[in-house]
C-alpha positions as CSV (number, residue, x, y, z in Angstrom):
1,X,26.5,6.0,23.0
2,X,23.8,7.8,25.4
3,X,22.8,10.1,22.9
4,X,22.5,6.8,20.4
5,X,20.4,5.3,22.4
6,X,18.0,8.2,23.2
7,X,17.2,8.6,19.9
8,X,17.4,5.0,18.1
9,X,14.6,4.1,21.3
10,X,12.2,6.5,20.4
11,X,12.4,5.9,16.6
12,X,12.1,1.8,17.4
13,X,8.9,2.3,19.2
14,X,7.4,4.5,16.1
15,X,7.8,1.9,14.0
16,X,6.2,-0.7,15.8
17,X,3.2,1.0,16.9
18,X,3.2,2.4,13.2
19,X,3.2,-1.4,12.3
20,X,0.6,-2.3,15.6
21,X,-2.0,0.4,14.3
22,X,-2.8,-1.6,11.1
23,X,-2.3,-5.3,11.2
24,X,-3.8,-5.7,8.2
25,X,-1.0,-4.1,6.4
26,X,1.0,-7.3,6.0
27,X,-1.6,-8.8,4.0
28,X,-1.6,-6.0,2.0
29,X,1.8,-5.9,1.8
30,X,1.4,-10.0,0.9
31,X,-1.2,-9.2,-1.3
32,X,0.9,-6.2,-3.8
33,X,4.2,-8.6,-3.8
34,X,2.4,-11.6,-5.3
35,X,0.5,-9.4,-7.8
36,X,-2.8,-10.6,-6.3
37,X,-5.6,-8.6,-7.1
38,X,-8.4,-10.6,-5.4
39,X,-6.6,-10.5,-1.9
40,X,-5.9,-7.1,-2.4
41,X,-9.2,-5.8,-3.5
42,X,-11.0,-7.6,0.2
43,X,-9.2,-4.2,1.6
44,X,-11.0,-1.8,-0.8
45,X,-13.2,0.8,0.3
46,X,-16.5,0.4,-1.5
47,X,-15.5,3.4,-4.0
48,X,-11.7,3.8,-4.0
49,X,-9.2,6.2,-6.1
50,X,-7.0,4.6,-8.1
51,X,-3.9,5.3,-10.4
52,X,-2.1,2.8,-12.5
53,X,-1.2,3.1,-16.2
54,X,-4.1,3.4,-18.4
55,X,-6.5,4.0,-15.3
56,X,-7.1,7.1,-13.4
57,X,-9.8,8.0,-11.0
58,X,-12.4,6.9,-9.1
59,X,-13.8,3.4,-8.8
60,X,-15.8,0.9,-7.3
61,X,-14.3,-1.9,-5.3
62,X,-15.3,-4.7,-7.9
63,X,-14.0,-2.1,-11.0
64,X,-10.7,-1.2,-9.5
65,X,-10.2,-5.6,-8.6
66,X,-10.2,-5.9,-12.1
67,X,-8.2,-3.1,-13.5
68,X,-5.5,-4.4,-10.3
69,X,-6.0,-7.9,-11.8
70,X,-5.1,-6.5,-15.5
71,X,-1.6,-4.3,-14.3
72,X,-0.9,-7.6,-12.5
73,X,-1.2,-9.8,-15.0
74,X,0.5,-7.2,-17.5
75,X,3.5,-6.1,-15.1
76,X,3.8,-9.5,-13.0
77,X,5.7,-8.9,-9.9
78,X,9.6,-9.5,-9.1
79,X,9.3,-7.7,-5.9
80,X,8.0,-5.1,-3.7
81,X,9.9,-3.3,-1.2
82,X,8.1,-0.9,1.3
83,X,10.3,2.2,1.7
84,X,8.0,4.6,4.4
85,X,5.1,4.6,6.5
86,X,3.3,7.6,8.2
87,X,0.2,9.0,9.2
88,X,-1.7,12.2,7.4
89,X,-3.8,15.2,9.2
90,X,-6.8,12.9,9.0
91,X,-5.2,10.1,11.1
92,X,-5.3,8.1,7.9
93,X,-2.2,5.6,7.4
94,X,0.1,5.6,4.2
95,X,2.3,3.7,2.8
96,X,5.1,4.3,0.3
97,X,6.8,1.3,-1.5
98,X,8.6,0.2,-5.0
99,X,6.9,-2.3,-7.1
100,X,9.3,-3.8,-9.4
101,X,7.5,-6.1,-12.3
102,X,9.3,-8.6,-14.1
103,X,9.1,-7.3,-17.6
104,X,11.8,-4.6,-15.8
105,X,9.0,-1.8,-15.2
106,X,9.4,-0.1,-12.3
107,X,6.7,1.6,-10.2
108,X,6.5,3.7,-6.9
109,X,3.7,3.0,-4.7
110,X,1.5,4.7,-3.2
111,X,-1.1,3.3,-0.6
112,X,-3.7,4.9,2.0
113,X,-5.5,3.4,4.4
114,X,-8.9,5.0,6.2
115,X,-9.5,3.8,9.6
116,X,-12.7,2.2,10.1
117,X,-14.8,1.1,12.7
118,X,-13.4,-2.8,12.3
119,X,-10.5,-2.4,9.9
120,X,-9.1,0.3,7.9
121,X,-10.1,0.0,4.6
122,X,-7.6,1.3,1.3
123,X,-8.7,4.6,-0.2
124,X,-6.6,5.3,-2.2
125,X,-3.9,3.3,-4.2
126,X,-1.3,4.6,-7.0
127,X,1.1,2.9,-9.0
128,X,3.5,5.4,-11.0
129,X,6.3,4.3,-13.8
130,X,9.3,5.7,-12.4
């Protein structure tokens, strides 16, 4: 039961200071579930890399809103389930998630945030056909 506890404690308080350091992510999270691309896109860098089907590379925050806004209104969302969180070298924060549409596509997720000087900002964003 000790040896339970000494480890279940420590891996509780990683994941809510993982969860503290970016408040934003909910919104995010919000945003991806309800296929919202104009929500979404208010956490885009001004240039961000992006990778959905049809689309690859790097775009401007307005360009990449409407490619988002096209895969969601082609692959409508069901559901999206976040599945890991962590932190790179950089002290960026990612995010790793399934995106399930309703036309029965399935997609894994992948999401990075920058921190910023007011709110960390998405960098990067992938959505892969699995």
């Amino acid at each position: 039961m000790r040896l339970k506890m000494f480890l279940i404690v420590p891996l509780a308080l990683l994941l809510i200071s993982t969860a503290a350091e970016h408040p934003q992510w909910k919104s995010i999270e919000n945003a991806i579930a309800s296929g919202n691309a104009q929500r979404l896109s208010t956490y885009f860098a001004s240039t961000i890399t992006l990778t959905v089907p049809g689309h690859k590379g790097s775009f401007s925050s307005k360009q990449a809103r409407a490619i988002m806004s096209d895969f969601f209104r082609n692959n409508p969302p069901r559901s999206f389930n976040l599945k890991s969180s962590g932190t790179t070298a950089r002290s960026a924060q990612f995010f790793l998630g399934t995106y399930e549409a309703v036309n029965g596509s399935s997609f894994a997720v992948y999401v990075l945030l920058e921190p910023g000087t007011k709110k960390a900002t998405i960098a990067q964003i992938t959505f892969e056909k699995t």
